[in-house]
C-alpha positions, 0 to 999 in steps of 0.5 A: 799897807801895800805901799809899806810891803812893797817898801820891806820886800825892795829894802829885803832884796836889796839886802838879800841880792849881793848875799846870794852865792849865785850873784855874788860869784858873778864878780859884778860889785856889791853896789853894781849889781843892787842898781841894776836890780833896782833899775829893773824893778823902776822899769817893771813898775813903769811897765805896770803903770804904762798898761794900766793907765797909758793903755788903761788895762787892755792889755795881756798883762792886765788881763793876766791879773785879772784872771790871777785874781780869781784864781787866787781865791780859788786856790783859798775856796776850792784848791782841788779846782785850783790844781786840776783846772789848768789840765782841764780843756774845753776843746774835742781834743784837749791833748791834740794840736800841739803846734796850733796857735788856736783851739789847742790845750797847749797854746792855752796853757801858755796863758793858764801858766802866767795866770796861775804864777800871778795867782802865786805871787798874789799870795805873797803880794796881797793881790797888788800888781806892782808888788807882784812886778817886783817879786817877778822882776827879782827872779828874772834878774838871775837870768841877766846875771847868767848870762853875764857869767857865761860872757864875762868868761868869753870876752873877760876885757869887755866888763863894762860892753857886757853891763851894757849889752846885757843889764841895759839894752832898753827894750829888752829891760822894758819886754822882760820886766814885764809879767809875761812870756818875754820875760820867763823865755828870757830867763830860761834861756839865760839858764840852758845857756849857762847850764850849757856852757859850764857843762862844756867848759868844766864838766863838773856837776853834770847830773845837775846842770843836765836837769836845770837845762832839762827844767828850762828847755820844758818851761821854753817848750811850754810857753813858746814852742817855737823857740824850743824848735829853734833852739834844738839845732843851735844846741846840737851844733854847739855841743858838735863845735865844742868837740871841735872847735876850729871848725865850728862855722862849718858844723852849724852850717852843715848842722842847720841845712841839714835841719832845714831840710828836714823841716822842708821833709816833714811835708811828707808827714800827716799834717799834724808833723807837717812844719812848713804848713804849721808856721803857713797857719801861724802866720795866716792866724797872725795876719787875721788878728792884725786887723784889728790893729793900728800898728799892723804891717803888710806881709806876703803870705807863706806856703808851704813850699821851699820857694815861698819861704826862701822869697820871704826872707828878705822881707822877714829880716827887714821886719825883724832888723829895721822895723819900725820905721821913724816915719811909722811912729805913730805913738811915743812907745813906737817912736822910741822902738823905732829909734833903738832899731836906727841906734842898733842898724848904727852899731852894726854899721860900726862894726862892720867897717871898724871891727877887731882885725884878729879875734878868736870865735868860740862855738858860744858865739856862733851860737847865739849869731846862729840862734838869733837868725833862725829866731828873728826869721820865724819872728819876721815870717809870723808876726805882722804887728810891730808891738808884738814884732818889738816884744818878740825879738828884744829878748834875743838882742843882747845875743846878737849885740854881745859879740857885736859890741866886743868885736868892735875896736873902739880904740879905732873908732874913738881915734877917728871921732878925735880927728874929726 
């Protein structure tokens, strides 16, 4: 039975995708787009099956589902229960705490949010969790081709780079088919960007595009606070860029010291508003919870001061850029992860050495470089595990490897692989 639903649902969407106005108008062909909405679905499924047997359901996704389950039965029992319940807390102080990544309502939430969203796609799949991973694999595809339609306005000779760096780059494909976070921060972003960008660039249907930012700016606050955080300066920035746009480095570099000297000013504040101790906190919490872990790796400990943070960074960049190792490949999943870091470190190398002489920045690009730096930083001083390390930051590459990859003469470097 549920094999047949799940047959209907996939030959549905498939009918469905190249008929959607917001799909369609992204120019990418009929038979394009369905193959690449059917590799996320393969991806998804392989994802659901990996936790279930490769790691025989210890994980958050699995657990999501489980929980999920029950919820969805009380949703049929006892709705009032089912609506009022996520609200509900456990703790002394249920609304305070909002930047603790422990004994916190909001850091709950972000679960209570996954689990109640499975509940829902369990009434559409009959409780199967590989029908819920295509459901849920057919809404994040609308964040890919966001951003497709955003980048294809900015480097409109680069089709086929932007294919790649956006539908195929493979652990941002594996993290963000999977029925997590990852996976709804990416589409979110994929929207404020895109909500953004055509609101700069036309100024059309303001009303609506500020309330689809507004949307998915909460969904981002909700489910991961940091990245909000982050997020707020490289908006702020874009926004000052765009109304200037040949002084556009100089405006994110004056907006993010100006930023970062404000984060360093809130140890002034009570230590609820005290940033710096916050992410101290987080990472300490991180650290304890690496223990249990096979895959943990060692990291300096952050206080709360400009010295210690600034003494950090070059250990926080070689996590985020350059781990895992080869020689730190303990099982096939981390050896693969460990291989795209050592292609991505090649690509990067390329570009440095074979980059376009004369190209045009628009604020959009350093956007995203601005916005990846300051994400990959917080992700490289907080989190000393490399399977949370790789989910973290695979949603941000295809930001980083956007502009990588279109400023890159390949005319040059295809010429010299000839001659040799």
């Amino acid at each position: 039975m549920h094999l047949l639903l799940f047959a209907l649902y996939l030959a549905f969407f498939c009918w469905w995708i190249p008929r959607i106005p917001f799909l369609k108008n992204s120019g990418i062909e009929k038979r394009i787009l369905i193959g690449l909405f059917g590799l996320r679905v393969a991806v998804g499924l392989a994802n659901v099956y990996i936790n279930l047997v490769y790691y025989h359901g210890l994980t958050d996704m699995v657990n999501f589902y489980t929980q999920g389950i029950v919820e969805f039965h009380l949703l049929w029992h006892h709705p009032h229960q089912y609506l009022t319940n996520m609200f509900q807390s456990n703790y002394a102080d249920p609304y305070g705490a909002f930047l603790e990544s422990s004994h916190s309502f909001w850091n709950n939430l972000r679960n209570n949010l996954i689990i109640k969203l499975m509940s829902i796609l369990d009434i559409f799949s009959g409780v199967n969790l590989y029908i819920n991973s295509l459901l849920y694999n057919f809404v994040i595809f609308f964040g890919s081709v966001a951003l497709y339609r955003v980048f294809i306005k900015v480097f409109s000779q680069s089709r086929f780079i932007l294919l790649i760096a956006i539908f195929l780059l493979p652990s941002t494909l594996y993290y963000s088919s999977s029925i997590h976070r990852d996976g709804l921060i990416y589409l979110s972003l994929s929207m404020v960007i895109y909500y953004v960008y055509f609101l700069f660039e036309e100024g059309t249907h303001v009303v609506a595009r500020l309330a689809g930012c507004t949307f998915f700016m909460i969904v981002i606050l909700l489910l991961r606070s940091f990245v909000f955080i982050t997020m707020v300066p490289a908006l702020l920035a874009w926004w000052a860029s765009h109304r200037r746009p040949r002084y556009s480095l100089a405006i994110f570099l004056t907006i993010y010291i100006v930023f970062a000297s404000l984060f360093f000013a809130t140890s002034l504040l009570p230590p609820a508003y005290d940033l710096p101790a916050h992410v101290s906190s987080r990472q300490i919490d991180f650290i304890i919870t690496a223990r249990r872990s096979l895959s943990s790796l060692n990291m300096n400990p952050i206080f709360p001061n400009i010295r210690s943070f600034f003494n950090n960074i070059p250990q926080a960049f070689n996590h985020t850029f350059m781990r895992p190792y080869l020689t730190e490949s303990t099982s096939p999943l981390v050896l693969l992860s460990a291989i795209e870091v050592l292609v991505y470190e090649i690509l990067l190398m390329v570009f440095i050495f074979f980059r376009k002489k004369h190209f045009e920045i628009e604020p959009i690009v350093y956007f995203s470089v601005f916005l990846i730096l300051s994400m990959f930083l917080v992700i490289g001083y907080t989190i000393p595990i490399l399977g949370a390390l790789a989910r973290y930051r695979s949603i941000y590459f295809p930001l980083l490897f956007i502009p990588v990859l279109c400023y890159t003469d390949w005319k040059r470097v295809k010429n010299i692989l000839y001659i040799k």
